[in-house]
C-alpha positions in Angstrom: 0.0 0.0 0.0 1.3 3.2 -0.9 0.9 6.4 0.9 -0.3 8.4 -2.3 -3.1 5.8 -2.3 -4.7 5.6 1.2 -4.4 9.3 1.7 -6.0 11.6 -0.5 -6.1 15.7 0.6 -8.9 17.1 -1.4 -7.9 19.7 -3.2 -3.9 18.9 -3.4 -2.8 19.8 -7.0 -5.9 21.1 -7.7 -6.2 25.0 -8.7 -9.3 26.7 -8.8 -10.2 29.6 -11.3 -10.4 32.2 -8.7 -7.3 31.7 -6.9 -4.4 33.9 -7.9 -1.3 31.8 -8.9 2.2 32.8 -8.0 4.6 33.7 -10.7 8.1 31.5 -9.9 8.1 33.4 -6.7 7.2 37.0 -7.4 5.8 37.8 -4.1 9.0 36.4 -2.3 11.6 38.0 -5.1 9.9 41.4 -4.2 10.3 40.8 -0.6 14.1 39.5 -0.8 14.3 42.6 -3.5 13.2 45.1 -0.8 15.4 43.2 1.9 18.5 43.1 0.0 18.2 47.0 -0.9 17.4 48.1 2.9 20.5 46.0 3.8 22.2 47.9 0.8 21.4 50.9 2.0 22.0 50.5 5.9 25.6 49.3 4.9 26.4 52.6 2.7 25.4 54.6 5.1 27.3 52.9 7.8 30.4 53.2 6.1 29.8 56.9 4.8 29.4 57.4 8.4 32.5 55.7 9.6 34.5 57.6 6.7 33.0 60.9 8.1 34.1 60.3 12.4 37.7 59.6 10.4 37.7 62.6 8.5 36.5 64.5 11.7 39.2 62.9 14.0 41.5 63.6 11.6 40.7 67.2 11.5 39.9 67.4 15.0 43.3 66.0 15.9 45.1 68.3 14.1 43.3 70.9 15.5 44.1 69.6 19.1 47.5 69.3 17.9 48.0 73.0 17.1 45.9 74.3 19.8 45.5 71.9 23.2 42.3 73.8 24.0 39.2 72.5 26.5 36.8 72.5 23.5 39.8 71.4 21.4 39.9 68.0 23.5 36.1 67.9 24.2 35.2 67.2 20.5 38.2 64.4 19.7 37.1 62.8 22.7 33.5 62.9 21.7 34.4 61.7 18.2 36.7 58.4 19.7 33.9 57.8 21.8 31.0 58.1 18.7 33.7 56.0 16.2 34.5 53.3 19.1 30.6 52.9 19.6 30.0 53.1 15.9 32.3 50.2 15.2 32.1 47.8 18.3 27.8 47.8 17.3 28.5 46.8 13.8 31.9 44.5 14.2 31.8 42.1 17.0 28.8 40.1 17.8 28.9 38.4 20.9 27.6 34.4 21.8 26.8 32.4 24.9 26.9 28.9 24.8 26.5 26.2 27.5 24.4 26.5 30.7 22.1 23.7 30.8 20.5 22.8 34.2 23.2 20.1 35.4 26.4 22.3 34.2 25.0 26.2 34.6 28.3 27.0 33.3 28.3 29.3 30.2 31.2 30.6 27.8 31.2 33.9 25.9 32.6 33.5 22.0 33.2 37.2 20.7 33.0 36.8 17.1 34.6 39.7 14.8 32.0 40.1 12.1 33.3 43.1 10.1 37.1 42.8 10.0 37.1 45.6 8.1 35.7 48.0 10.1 38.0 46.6 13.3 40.9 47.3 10.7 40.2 50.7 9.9 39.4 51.4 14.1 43.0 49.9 14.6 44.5 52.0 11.6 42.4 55.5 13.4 43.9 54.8 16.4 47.4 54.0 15.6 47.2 57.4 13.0 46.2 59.5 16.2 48.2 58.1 18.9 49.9 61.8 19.6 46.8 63.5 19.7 45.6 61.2 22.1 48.5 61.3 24.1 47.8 64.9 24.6 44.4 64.2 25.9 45.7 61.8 28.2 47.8 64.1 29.5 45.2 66.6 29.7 43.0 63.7 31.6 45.8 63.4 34.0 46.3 67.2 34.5 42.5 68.1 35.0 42.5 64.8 37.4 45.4 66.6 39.7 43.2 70.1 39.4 40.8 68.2 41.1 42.5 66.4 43.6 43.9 69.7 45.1 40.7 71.8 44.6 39.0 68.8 47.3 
């Protein structure tokens, strides 16, 4: 006896007149379509934003270079911070695995995703190591202020 046989689903292979047929995936190619150009799209703009906090710290740092002003050091710090955050969100993903009930134990896998974008932080941070050896130093100086104003 053969499956095909004893079970019969009425209507199976059967298209009626008023039911709209699909097209060798039409509705699905339009979705994937819209998919792939939002990820597109996201992408671009994520590295036209990552080229921009370069140019910026690069500007910046120059700036800080020629005059170690507050404001000076206020914005290069504020860009590091924006391009570190940028980057980390979009380059490492990180994974548990483990825990179940007899071994709670759990590891953490950090998994570089876009080893691009970790190059280019490396290359940002290497190009603008002076400039932020002045703001450590200006860190360190502000900390003494404070520990002899209290």
């Amino acid at each position: 006896m053969r499956i095909r046989d004893a079970v019969a689903t009425p209507g199976l292979g059967k298209q009626s007149k008023n039911s709209p047929t699909m097209k060798s995936g039409a509705a699905t190619s339009s979705l994937f379509a819209a998919e792939l150009t939002n990820q597109q799209f996201d992408m671009t703009s994520y590295e036209q934003e990552v080229e921009n906090l370069r140019q910026e710290i690069g500007i910046v740092g120059d700036k800080l270079a020629n005059e170690p002003t507050l404001p000076n050091f206020k914005r290069f710090r504020d860009l590091l911070s924006q391009l570190a955050k940028r980057i980390s969100n979009e380059a490492y993903r990180l994974e548990k695995i483990g825990g179940t009930p007899q071994n709670p134990r759990t590891f953490e896998i950090i998994t570089v995703i876009n080893a691009e974008a970790d190059k280019l932080y490396n290359l940002i941070l290497t190009d603008n190591r002076d400039n932020m050896a002045i703001t450590a130093k200006v860190i360190g100086i502000k900390g003494l202020v404070v520990d002899l104003i209290t």
